[in-house]
Backbone bond lengths (Angstrom), bond angles and torsions (degrees), N, CA, C in turn:
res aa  C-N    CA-C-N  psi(-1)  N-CA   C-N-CA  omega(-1)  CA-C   N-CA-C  phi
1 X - - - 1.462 - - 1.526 108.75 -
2 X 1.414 117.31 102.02 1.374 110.86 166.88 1.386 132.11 -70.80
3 X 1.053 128.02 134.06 1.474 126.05 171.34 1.877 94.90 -137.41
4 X 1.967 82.81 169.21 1.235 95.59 177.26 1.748 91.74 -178.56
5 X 1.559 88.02 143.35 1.656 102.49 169.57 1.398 126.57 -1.82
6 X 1.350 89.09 -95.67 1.711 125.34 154.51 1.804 126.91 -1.27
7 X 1.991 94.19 -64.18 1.071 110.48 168.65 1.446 135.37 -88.73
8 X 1.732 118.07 -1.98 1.438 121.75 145.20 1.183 112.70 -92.65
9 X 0.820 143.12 8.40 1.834 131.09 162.59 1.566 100.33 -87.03
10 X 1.524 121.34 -45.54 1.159 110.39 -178.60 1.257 107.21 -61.45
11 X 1.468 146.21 -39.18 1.412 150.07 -175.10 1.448 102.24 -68.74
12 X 1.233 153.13 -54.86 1.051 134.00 144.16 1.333 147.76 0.62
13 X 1.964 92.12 -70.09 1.415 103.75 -172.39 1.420 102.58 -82.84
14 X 1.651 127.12 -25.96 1.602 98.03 175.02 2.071 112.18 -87.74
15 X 1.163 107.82 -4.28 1.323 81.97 169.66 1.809 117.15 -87.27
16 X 1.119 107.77 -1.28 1.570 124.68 164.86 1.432 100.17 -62.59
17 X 1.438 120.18 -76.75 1.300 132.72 -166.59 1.644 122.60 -63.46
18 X 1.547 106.53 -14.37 1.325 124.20 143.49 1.518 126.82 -55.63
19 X 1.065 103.06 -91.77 1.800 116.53 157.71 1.456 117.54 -17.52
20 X 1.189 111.81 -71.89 1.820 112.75 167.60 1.045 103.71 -39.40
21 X 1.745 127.94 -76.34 1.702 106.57 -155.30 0.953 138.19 -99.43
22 X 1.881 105.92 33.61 1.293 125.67 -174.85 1.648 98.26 -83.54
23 X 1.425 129.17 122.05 1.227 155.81 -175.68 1.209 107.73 -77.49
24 X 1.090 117.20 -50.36 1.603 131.57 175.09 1.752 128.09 -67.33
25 X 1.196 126.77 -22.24 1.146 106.00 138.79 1.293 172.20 -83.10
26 X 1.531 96.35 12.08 1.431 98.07 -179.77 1.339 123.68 105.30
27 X 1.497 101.58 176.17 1.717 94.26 173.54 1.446 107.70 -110.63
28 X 1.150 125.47 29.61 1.627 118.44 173.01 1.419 101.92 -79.98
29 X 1.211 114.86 130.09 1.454 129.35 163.79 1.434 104.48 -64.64
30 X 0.987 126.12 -33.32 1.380 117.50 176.75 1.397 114.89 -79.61
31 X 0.909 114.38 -49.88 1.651 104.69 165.25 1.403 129.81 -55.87
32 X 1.386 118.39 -21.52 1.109 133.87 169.14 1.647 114.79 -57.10
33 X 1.444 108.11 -70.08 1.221 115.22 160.89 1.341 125.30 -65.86
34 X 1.020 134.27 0.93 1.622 121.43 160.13 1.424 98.03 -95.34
35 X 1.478 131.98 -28.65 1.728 99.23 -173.24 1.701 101.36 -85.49
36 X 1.444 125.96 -17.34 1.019 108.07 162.67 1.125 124.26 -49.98
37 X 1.484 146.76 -47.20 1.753 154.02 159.54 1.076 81.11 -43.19
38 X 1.441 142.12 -76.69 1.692 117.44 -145.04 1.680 103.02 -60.61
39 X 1.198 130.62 -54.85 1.146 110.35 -171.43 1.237 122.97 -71.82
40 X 1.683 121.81 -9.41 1.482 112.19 178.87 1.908 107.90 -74.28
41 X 1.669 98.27 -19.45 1.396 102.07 174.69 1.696 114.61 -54.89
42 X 1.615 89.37 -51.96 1.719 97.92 -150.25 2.189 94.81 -60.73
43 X 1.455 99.08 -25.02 1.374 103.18 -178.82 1.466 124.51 -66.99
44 X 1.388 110.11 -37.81 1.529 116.41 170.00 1.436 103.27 -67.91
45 X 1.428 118.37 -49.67 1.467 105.27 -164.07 1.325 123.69 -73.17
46 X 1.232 121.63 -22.65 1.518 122.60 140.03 1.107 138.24 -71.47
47 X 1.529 139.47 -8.42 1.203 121.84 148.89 1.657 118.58 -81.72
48 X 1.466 98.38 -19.02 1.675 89.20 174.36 1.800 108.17 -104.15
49 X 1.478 109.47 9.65 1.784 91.82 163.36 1.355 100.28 60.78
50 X 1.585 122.18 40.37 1.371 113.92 153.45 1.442 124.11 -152.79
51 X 1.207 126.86 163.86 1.359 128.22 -175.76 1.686 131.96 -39.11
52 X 1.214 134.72 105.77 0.921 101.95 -151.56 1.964 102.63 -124.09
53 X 1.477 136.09 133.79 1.753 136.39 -109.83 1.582 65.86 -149.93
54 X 1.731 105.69 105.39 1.605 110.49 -173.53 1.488 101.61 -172.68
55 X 1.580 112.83 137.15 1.788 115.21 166.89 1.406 98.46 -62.03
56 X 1.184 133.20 122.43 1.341 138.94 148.55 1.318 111.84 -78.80
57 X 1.579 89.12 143.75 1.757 108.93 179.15 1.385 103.63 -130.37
58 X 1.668 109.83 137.40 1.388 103.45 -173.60 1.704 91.36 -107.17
59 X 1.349 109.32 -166.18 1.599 134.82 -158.12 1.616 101.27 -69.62
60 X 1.389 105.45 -28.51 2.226 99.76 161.03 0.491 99.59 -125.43
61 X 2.015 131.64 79.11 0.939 113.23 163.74 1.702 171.97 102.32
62 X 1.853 90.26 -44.22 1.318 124.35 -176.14 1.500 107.36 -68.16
63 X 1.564 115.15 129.65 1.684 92.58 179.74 1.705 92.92 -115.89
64 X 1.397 100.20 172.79 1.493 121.51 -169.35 1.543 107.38 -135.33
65 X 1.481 132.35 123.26 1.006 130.91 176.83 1.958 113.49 -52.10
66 X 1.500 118.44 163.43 1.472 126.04 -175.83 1.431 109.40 176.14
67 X 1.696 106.20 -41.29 1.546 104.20 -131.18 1.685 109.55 -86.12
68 X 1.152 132.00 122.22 1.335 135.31 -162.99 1.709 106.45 -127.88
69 X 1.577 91.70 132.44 1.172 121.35 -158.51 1.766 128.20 30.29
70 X 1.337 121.43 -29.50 1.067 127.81 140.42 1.637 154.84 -97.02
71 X 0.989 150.55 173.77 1.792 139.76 161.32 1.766 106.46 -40.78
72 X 1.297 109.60 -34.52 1.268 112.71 -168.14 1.704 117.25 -174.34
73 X 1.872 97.65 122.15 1.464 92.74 -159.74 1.534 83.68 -131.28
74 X 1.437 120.56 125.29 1.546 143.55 -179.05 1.757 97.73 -96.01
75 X 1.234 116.15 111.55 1.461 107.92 -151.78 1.715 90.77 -149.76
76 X 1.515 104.71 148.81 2.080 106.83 166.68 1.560 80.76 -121.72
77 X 1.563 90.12 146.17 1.222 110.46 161.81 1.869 121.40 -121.18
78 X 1.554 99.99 159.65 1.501 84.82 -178.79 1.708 95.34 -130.72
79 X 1.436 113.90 175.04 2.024 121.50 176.80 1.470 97.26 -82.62
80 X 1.159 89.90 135.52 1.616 99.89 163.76 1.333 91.27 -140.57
81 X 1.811 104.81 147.61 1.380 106.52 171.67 1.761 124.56 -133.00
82 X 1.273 137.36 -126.53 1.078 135.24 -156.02 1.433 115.52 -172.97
83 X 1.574 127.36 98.23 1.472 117.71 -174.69 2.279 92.17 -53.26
84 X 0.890 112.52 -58.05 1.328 111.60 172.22 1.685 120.80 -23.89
85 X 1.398 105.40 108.12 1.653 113.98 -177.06 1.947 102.59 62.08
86 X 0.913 111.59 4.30 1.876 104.40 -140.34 0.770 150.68 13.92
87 X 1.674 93.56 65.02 1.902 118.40 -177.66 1.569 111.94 -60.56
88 X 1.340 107.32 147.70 0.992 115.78 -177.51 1.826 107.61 -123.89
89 X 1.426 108.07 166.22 1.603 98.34 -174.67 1.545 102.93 -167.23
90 X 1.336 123.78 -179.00 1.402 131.77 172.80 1.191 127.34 -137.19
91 X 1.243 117.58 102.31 1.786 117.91 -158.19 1.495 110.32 -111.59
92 X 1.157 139.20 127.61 1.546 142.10 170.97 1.572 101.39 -41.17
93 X 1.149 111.31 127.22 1.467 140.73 154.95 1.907 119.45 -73.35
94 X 1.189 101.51 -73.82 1.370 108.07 -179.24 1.607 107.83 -121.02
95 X 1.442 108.43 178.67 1.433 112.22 173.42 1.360 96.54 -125.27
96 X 1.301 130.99 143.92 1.337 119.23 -175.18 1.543 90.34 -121.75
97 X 1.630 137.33 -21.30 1.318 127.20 -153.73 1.758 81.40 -140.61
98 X 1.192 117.53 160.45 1.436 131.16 162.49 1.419 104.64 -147.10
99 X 1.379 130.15 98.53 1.181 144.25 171.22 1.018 141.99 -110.15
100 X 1.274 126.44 108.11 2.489 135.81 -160.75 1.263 81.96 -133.67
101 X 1.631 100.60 133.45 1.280 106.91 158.35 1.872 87.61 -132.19
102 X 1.608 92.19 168.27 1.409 97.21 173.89 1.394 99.82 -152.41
103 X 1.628 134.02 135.95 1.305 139.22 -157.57 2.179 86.03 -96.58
104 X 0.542 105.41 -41.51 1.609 95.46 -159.99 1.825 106.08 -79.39
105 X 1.175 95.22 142.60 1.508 109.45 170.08 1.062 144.59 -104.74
106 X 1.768 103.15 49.83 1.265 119.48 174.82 1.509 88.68 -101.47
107 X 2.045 96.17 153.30 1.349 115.49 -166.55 2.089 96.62 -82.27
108 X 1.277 97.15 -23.14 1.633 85.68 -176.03 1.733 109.43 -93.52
109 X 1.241 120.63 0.79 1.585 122.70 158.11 1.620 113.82 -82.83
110 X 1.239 115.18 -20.28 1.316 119.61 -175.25 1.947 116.40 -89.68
111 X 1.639 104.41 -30.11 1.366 120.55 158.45 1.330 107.64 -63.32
112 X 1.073 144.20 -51.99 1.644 139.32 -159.14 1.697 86.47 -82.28
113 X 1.632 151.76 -40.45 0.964 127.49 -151.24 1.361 91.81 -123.85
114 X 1.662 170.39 -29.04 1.040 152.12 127.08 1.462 120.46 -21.30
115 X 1.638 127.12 -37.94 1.455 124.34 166.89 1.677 115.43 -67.89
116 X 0.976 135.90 2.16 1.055 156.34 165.10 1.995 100.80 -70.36
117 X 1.195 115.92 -94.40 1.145 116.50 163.19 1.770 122.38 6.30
118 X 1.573 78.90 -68.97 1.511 98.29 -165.84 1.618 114.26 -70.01
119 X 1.404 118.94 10.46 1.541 106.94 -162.84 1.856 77.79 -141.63
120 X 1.364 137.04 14.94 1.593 125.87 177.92 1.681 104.63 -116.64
121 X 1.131 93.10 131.48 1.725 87.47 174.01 1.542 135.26 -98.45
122 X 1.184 137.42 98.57 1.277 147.76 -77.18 1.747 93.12 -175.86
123 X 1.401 115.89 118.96 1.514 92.73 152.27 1.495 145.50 -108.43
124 X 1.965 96.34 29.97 1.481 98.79 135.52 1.526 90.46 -164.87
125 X 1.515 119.62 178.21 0.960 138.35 173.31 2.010 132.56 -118.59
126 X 1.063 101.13 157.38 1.382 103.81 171.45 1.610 118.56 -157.67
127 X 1.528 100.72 141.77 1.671 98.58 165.94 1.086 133.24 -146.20
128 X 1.261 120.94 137.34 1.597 105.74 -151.98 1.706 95.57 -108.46
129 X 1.067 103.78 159.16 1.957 131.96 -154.80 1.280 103.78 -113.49
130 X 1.235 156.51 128.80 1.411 150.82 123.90 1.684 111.11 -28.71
131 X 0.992 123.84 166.02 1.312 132.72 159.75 1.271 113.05 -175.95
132 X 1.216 117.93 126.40 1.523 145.35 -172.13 1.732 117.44 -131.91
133 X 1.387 110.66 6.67 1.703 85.72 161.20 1.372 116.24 -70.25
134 X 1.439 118.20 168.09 1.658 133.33 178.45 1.416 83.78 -84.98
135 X 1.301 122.44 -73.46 1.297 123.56 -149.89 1.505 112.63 -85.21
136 X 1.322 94.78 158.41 1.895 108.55 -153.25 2.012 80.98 -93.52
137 X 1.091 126.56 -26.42 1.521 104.46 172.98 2.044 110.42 -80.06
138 X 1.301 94.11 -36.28 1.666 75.24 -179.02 1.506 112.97 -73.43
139 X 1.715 116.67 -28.85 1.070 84.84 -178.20 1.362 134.40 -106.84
140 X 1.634 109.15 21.80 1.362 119.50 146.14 1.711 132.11 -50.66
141 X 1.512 98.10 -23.59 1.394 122.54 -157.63 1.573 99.37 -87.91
142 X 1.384 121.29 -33.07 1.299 153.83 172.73 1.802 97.31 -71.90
143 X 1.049 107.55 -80.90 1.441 108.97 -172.12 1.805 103.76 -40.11
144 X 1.300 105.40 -56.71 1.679 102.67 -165.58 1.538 103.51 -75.82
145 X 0.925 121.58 -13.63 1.728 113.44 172.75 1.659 108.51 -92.55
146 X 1.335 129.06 -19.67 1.568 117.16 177.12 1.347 102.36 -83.42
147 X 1.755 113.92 -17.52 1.403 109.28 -176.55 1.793 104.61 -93.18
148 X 0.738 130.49 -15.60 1.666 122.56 170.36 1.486 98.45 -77.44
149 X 1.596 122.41 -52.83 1.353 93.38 161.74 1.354 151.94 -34.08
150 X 0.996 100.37 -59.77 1.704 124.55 -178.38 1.670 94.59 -63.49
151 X 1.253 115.73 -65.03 1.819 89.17 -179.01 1.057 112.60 -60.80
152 X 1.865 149.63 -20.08 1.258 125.80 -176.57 1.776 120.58 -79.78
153 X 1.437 92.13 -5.92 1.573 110.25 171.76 1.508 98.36 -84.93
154 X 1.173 126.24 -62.24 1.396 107.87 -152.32 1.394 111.19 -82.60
155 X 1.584 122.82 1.17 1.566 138.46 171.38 1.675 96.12 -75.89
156 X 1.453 110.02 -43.32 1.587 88.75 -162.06 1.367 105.15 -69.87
157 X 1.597 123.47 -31.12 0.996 109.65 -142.60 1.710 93.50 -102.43
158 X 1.006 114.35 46.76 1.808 123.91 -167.21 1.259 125.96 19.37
159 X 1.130 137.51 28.46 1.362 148.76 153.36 1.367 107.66 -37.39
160 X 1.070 128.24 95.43 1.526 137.87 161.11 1.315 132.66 -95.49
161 X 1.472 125.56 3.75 1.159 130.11 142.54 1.416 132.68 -66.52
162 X 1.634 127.13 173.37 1.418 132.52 -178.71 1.300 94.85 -47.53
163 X 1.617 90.46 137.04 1.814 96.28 168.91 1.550 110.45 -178.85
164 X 1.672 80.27 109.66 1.764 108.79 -168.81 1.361 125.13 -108.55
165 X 1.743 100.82 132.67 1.738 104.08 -165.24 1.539 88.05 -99.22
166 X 1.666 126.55 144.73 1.186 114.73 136.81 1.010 122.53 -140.96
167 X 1.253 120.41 171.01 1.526 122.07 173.80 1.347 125.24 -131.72
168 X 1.350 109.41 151.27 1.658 129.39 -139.30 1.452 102.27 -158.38
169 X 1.855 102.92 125.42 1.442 105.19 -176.11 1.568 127.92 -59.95
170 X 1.257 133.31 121.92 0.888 117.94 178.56 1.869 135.96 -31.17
171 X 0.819 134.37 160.52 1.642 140.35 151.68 1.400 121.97 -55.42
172 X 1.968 102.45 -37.59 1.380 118.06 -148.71 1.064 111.57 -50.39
173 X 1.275 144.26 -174.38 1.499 154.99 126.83 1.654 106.63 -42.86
174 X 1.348 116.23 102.54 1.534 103.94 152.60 1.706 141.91 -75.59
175 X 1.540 85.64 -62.84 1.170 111.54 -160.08 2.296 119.98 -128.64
176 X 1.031 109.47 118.82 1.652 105.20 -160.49 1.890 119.56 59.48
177 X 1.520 108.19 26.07 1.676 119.36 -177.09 1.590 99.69 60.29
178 X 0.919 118.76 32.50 2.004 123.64 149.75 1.032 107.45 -82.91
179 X 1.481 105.21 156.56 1.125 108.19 179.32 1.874 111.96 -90.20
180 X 1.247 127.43 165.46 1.988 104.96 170.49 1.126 109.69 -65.96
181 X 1.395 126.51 -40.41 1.726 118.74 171.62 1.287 129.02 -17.63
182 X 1.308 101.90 -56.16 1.092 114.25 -167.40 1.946 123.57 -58.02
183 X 1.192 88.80 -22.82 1.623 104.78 -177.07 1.785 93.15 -61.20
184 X 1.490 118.87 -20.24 1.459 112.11 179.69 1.704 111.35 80.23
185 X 2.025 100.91 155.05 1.338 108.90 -160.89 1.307 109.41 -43.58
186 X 1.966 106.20 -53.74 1.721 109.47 -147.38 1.812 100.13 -58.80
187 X 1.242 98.01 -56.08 1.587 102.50 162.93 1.539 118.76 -1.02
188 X 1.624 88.99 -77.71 1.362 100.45 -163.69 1.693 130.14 -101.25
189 X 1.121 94.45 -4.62 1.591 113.10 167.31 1.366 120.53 -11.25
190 X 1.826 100.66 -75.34 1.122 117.52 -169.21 1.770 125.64 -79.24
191 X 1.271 93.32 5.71 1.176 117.74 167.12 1.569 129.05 -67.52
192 X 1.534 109.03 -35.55 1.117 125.48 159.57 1.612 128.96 -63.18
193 X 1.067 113.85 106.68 2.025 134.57 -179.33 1.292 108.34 -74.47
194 X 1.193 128.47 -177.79 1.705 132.34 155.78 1.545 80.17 -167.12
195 X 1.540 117.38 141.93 1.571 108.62 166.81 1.562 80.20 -141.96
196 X 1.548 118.77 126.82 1.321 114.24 133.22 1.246 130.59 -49.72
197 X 1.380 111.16 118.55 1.861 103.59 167.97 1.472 109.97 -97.36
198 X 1.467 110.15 -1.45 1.972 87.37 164.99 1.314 114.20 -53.89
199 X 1.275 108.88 -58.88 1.726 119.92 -176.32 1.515 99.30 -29.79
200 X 1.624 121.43 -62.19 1.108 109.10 -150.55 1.644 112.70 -96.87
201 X 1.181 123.81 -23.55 1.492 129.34 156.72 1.728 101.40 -52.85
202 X 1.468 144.06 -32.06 1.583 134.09 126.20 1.083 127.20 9.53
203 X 1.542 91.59 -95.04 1.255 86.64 -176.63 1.741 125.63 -105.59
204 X 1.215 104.43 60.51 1.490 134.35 -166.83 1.348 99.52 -115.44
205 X 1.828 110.79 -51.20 1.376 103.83 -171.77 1.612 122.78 -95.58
C-alpha cells in the first residue's frame, strides 16, 4: 500500500472541496459533515482498491447504514463459511485505513474519538479535526497544540505505523448563525493541514 504525504492532503482537500460546493445539501451541519466522511471514504477506497465500512451520505443528504466501529474503515474482506446449513458469509481480514474525524473543537469530543484510534489495529491511521478559528494566529496556535498532543498520545501508546492528523474547517455555525462554509472553497482552501505524526513521534523518540 503506497502512501505518501502529498497524496493524503490531496485526499482530504478534494473531499473538502467536494462537500463545500455541494448545493444540494442544505444547511444541516450534520449533513454536511457526514457527506464529507462519505466522500473521504469513497476516496480512500478507490485509491487503495478496497472495501470501504462507512454511513454513506448522498448529494441531499440521505444517509445509508455501513459504518463499523469507526467514521471510516478501509478494510479487505475474505468468505468464510460453515459445514452448518452451508452458510456462507464475509468477514474483514485486515484493516488497511482507521479513520474518526470529529468537526468540533472541544478537547473532551476529541478524547472520546482520537482514543478510538489508539486502541484499533490498523495499518495506518487518520483523523480529521474541526477548526474554526477566524484568525490565522489563533488558529495556528490550535493546530500546533492538538498536534503535540496527538503525537504524545500516539508515542506512548507505540503505534508506529502511518498516522495522520488533519484539519478541516468546520461546517459549524460561526459567526451571525452561518455556517463557516459558507465563506466558500477559495476562502477556505488553505485552511486545510495534513501533518504526519509518524515523522514527528520519530523524531520524538
Amino acid at each position: 500500500m503506497k502512501i505518501s504525504d502529498r497524496l493524503i492532503d490531496d485526499l482530504v482537500l478534494t473531499a473538502f472541496k467536494t462537500s463545500i460546493e455541494n448545493e444540494e445539501i442544505g444547511d444541516s451541519n450534520s449533513k454536511k459533515s457526514s457527506y464529507f466522511v462519505s466522500q473521504l471514504a469513497k476516496l480512500f477506497s478507490d485509491q487503495f482498491d478496497k472495501n470501504a465500512l462507512v454511513q454513506t451520505t448522498d448529494r441531499n443528504g440521505k444517509k445509508s447504514s455501513g459504518e463499523w466501529l469507526l467514521d471510516i474503515v478501509i478494510v479487505s474482506k475474505d468468505e468464510i463459511r460453515t459445514s452448518y446449513k452451508n452458510r456462507k458469509s464475509d468477514i474483514v481480514k485486515k484493516i488497511h485505513w482507521a479513520i474518526e474525524s470529529e468537526f468540533s473543537t472541544s478537547l473532551n469530543e476529541f478524547s472520546k474519538d482520537f482514543s478510538k484510534l489508539l486502541h484499533i489495529r490498523s495499518e495506518a491511521y487518520l483523523y480529521v479535526a474541526g477548526i474554526n478559528q477566524i484568525s490565522e494566529v489563533t488558529r495556528n496556535e490550535y493546530i500546533n497544540a492538538q498536534t503535540e498532543l496527538a503525537v504524545e498520545l500516539v508515542s506512548e501508546q507505540g503505534i508506529d505505523k502511518p498516522f495522520y492528523l488533519a484539519f478541516v474547517p468546520t461546517p459549524g455555525k460561526i459567526y451571525e448563525h452561518s455556517s463557516l462554509w459558507n465563506s466558500g472553497y477559495e476562502q477556505l482552501s488553505n485552511w486545510v493541514k495534513v501533518v504526519n505524526l509518524s515523522s514527528l513521534v520519530t523524531k520524538c523518540t
